[in-house]
C-alpha positions, 0 to 999 in steps of 0.5 A, a space after each residue: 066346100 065343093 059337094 060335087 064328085 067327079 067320076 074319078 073318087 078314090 077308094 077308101 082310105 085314099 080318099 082321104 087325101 083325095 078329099 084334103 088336096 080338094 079343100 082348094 080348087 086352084 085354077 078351074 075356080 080360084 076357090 080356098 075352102 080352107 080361109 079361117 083356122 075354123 074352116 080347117 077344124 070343121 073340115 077335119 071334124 067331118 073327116 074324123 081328125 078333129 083335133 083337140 083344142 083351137 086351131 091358130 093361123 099358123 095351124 091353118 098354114 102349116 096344113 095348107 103347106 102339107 095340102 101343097 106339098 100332096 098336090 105337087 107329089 100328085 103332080 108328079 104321078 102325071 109327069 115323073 119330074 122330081 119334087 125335092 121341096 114337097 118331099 121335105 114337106 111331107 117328111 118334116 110334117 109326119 116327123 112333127 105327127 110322131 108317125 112310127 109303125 106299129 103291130 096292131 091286134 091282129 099282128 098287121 104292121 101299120 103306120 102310127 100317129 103318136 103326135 096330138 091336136 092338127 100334128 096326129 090330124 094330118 098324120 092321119 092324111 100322111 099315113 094314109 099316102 104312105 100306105 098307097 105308096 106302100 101299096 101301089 094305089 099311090 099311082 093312081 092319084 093323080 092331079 089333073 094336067 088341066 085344072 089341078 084337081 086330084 082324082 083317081 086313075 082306075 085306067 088298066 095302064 094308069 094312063 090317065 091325065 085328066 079330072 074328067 073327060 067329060 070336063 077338062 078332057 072334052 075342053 082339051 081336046 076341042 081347043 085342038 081340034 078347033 086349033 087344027 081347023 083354024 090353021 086350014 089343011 
């Protein structure tokens, strides 16, 4: 799994998803953290989702189909265009999570994952997206134009549309600016 962090990690609980969108780094390396049913129950054990119970195959898919389904709703936060598809996943995976609200002890509202084993594990993830949308810090996340990387935006005007721009920035803009010399004044 990817150790490394970009200057750009979302504040907690938003790094949830943050974190389950990066199990794959799907153009900068080609690279699935997430190959084996055993890969998805170690990664959800270190976030605190451990399902009871073994994972299967068609677990691990349905989990990489909501992973998708994220990444393309932050793809969207950058570009603004539609995504029917992803949407529908999202809804059909919190409808399998039994999300509801609920009041908790203090009398707050709250997202509720009733469902068991991966359903209430990735009913945590959604609940989380569900209150940054709720909340505005939705926004912020964002999957970078150049590599696909989801990171957190903290730009006053949430202009932002890269990982890094110590990384995909800086390339971005050298391959302009050596374009723009190649073709002469």
């Amino acid at each position: 799994m990817a150790r490394f962090d970009l200057p750009s990690a979302a504040p907690e609980p938003l790094r949830l998803v943050q974190l389950f969108v990066n199990t794959a780094s799907v153009v900068e390396h080609r690279v699935e953290w997430l190959t084996t049913p055993t890969d998805l129950e170690t990664w959800l054990d270190e976030h605190g989702a451990q399902p009871a119970g073994k994972l299967t195959e068609g677990d691990l898919d349905r989990a990489l189909a909501l992973r998708e389904a994220l990444r393309d709703l932050l793809r969207r936060n950058n570009t603004g265009e539609e995504a029917p598809a992803a949407i529908a996943a999202v809804n059909e995976a919190a409808v399998r999570a039994q999300l509801g609200l609920a009041l908790d002890e203090a009398g707050v509202l709250r997202l509720d994952v009733r469902g068991t084993g991966l359903d209430a594990a990735l009913g945590r993830v959604i609940a989380v997206g569900y209150g940054a949308m709720l909340d505005g810090s939705w926004g912020r996340l964002k999957s970078c134009r150049k590599c696909c990387w989801a990171f957190y935006d903290p730009s006053k005007n949430r202009s932002g549309t890269w990982c890094s721009m110590q990384l995909c920035g800086n390339r971005t803009k050298t391959r302009a600016y050596r374009r723009r010399k190649a073709d002469g004044p």
